[in-house]
KOLVOLO-103247 format. One record per residue (C-alpha): residue number from 1; x, y, z; residue in one letter. Coordinates in steps of 0.001 Angstrom, whole numbers, padded with zeros to 6 digits, m for minus. Last residue first. Example, Ala and Ser with C-alpha at 12.3 -4.5 7.8 and 13.67 -1.06 7.14 Angstrom:
# KOLVOLO-103247
{2 {013670 m001060 007140} 'S'}
{1 {012300 m004500 007800} 'A'}
//
This chain:
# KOLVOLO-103247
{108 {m023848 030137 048472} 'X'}
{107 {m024062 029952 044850} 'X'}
{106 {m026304 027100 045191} 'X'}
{105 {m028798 028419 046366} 'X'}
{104 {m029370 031472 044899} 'X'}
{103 {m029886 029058 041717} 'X'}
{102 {m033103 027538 043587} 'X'}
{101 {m033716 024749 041589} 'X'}
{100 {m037365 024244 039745} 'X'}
{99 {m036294 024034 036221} 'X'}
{98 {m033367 020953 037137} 'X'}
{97 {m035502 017970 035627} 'X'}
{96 {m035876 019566 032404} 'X'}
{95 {m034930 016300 030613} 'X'}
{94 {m031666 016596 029573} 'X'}
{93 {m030462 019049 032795} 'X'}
{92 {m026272 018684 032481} 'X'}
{91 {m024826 019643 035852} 'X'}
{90 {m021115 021282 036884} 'X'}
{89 {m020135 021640 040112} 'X'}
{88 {m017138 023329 040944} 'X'}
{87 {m015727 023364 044866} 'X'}
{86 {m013162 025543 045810} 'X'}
{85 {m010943 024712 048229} 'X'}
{84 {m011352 026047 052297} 'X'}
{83 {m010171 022178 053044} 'X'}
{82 {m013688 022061 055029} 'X'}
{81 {m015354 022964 051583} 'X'}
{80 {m013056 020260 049686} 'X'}
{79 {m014949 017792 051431} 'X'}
{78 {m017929 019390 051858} 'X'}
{77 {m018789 018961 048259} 'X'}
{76 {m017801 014903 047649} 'X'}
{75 {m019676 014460 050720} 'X'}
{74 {m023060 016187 049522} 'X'}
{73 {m022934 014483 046279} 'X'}
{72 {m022618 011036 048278} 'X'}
{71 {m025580 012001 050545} 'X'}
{70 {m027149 012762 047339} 'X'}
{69 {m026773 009835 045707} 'X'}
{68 {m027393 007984 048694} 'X'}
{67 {m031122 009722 048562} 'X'}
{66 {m031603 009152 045371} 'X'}
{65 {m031525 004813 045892} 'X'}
{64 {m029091 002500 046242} 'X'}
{63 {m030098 m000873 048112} 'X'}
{62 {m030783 m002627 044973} 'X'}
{61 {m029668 m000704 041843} 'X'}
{60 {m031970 000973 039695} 'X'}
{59 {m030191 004376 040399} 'X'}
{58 {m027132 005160 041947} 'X'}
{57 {m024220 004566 039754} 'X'}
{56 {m020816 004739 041640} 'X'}
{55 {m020619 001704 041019} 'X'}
{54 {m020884 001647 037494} 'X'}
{53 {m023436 m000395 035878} 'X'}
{52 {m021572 m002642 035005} 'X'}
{51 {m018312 m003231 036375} 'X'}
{50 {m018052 m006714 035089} 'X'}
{49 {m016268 m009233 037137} 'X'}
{48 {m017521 m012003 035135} 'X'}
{47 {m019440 m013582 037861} 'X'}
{46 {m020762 m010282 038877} 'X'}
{45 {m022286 m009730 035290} 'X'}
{44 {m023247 m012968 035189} 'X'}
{43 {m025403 m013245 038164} 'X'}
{42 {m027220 m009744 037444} 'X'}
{41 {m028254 m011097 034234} 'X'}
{40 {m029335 m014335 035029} 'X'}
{39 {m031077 m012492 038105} 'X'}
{38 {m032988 m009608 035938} 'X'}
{37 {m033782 m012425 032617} 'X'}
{36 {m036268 m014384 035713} 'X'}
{35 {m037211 m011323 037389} 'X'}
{34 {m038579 m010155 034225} 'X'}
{33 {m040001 m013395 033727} 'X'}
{32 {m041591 m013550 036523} 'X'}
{31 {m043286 m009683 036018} 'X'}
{30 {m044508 m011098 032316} 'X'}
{29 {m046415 m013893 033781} 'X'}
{28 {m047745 m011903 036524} 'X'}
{27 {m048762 m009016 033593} 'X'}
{26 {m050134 m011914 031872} 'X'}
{25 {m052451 m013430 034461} 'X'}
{24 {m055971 m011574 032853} 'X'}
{23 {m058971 m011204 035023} 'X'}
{22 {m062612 m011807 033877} 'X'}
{21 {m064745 m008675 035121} 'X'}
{20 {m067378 m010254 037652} 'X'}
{19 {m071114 m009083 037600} 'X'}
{18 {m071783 m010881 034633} 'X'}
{17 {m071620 m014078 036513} 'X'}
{16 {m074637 m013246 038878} 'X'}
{15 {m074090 m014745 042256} 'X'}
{14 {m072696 m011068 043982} 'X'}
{13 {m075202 m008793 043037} 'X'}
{12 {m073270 m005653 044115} 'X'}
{11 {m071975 m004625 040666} 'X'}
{10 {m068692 m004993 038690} 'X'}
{9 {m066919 m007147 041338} 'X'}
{8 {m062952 m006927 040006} 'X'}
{7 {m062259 m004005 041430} 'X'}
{6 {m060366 m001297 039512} 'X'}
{5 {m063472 000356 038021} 'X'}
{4 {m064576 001464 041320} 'X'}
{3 {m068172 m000311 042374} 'X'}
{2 {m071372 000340 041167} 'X'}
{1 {m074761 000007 042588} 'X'}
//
């Protein structure tokens, strides 16, 4: 009897050598040093008073995430919304990400 391909006992018979799938430690290797180039990085970019990424940059940044982007797009709207202004918003789709908004919607 067979197991799922992603464990690492092939068959049932558990003594029997060529029932185990040998197990490669690169992709741990590889994750450390990602980590590794990430902090040294990270360290001397704040060290040097870099603004990089932006800060008002969202993603791949620890803590930030789409959902304060969007609390901080929704701010920057109703702000000018309670002021009875007019609020433009323009967006620029690269990848098709936007085919599935509701353009009603927005024009609220």
């Amino acid at each position: 009897m067979k197991k799922n391909s992603g464990d690492i006992l092939v068959d049932t018979v558990q003594f029997d050598p060529s029932s185990y799938r040998p197990i490669s430690l690169i992709p741990v290797v590889a994750k450390l040093f990602e980590k590794v180039v990430l902090n040294r990085i990270t360290t001397y970019l704040k060290s040097n008073l870099v603004d990089f990424p932006h800060s008002r940059q969202q993603g791949f940044q620890q803590g930030l995430s789409c959902l304060t982007n969007a609390f901080a797009m929704q701010e920057t709207i109703l702000y000018p919304v309670e002021r009875h202004s007019n609020v433009y918003v323009a967006s620029l789709d690269q990848q098709a990400a936007f085919d599935t908004v509701r353009f009603r919607a927005l024009f609220l």
